[in-house]
C-alpha positions in Angstrom: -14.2 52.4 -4.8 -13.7 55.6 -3.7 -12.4 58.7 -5.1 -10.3 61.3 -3.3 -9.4 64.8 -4.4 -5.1 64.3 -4.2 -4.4 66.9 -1.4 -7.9 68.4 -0.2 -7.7 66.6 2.9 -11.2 65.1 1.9 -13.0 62.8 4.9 -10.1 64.2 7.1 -7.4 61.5 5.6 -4.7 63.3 6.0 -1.9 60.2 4.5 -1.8 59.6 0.7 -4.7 56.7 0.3 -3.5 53.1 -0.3 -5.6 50.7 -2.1 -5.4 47.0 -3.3 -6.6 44.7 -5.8 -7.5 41.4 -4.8 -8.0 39.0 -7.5 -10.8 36.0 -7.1 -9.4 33.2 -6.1 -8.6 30.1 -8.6 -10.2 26.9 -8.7 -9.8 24.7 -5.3 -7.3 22.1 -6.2 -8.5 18.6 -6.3 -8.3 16.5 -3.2 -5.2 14.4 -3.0 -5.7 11.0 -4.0 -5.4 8.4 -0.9 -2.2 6.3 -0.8 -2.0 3.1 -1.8 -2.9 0.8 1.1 -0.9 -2.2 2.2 -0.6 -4.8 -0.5 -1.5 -8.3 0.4 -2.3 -11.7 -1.3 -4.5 -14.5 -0.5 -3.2 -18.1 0.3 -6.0 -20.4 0.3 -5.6 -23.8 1.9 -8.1 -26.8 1.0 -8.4 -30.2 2.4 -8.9 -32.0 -0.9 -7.0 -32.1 -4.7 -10.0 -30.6 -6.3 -9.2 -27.7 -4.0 -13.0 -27.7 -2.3 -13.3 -27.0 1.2 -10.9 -23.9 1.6 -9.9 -21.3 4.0 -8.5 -17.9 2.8 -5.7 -16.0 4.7 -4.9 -12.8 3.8 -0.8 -12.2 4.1 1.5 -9.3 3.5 3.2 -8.5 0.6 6.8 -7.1 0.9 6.8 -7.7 4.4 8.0 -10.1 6.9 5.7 -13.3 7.4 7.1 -15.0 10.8 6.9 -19.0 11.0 7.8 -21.2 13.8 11.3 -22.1 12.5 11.6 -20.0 9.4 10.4 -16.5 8.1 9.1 -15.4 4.7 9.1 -12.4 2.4 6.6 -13.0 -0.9 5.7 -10.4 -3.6 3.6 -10.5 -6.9 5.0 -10.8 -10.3 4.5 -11.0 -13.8 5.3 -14.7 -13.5 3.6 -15.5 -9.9 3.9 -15.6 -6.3 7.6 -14.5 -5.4 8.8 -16.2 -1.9 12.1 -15.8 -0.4 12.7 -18.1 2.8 15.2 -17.1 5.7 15.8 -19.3 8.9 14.7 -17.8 11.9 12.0 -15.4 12.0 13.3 -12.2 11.1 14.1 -12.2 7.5 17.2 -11.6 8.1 20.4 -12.0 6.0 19.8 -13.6 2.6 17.0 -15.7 2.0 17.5 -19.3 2.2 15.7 -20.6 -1.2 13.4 -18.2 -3.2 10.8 -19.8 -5.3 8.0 -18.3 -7.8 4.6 -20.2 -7.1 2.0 -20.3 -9.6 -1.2 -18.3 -9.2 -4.7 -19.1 -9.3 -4.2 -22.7 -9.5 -4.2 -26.0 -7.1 -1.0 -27.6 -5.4 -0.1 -29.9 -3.0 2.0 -29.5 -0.3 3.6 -31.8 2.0 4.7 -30.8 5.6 7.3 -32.8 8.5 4.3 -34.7 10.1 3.4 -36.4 6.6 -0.1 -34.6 6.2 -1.0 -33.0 2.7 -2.4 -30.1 2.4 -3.6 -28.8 -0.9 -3.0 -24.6 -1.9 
């Protein structure tokens, strides 16, 4: 700090002196925490009942999954694997059939050309 005489003219500062307090800084906020990133599941297809001999593909959640014929929306819940169905492969309009699939556990599934695959 410095101290002037009020009115002496002192170091040739000829204005009243003006002066301010500057406080320390707080403390640096914490970094914001990342987003949550896209939610997805995992369908896992086998080629046997005792569900050996997998592949895993990683699919959406809460978005549109497009087929050949048909499209699909699926979402996790309390009670499983949430799928709605549309025709065509937009998800457009209102699903077609919506079904809750088990988790963590093996299935079979049938398709047009007769095969089996088990999920």
């Amino acid at each position: 700090y410095i101290r002037l005489e009020k009115g002496t003219n002192q170091c040739l500062i000829t204005k009243y002196p003006a002066s301010a307090k500057v406080a320390k800084g707080g403390p640096t906020p914490p970094p914001t925490p990342p987003s949550p990133g896209k939610k997805e599941f995992t369908q896992r297809k086998c080629k046997d009942p005792k569900c050996a001999d997998c592949n895993d593909v990683s699919l959406p959640q809460d978005e549109c999954i497009s087929g050949q014929k048909y499209s699909y929306k699926a979402s996790c819940s309390s009670s499983g694997l949430k799928v709605d169905s549309y025709i065509g492969r937009k998800c457009e309009g209102s699903p077609l059939t919506s079904t809750v699939n088990p988790v963590n556990q093996c299935d079979i599934e049938f398709d047009s050309v007769s095969s089996e695959v088990f999920v």
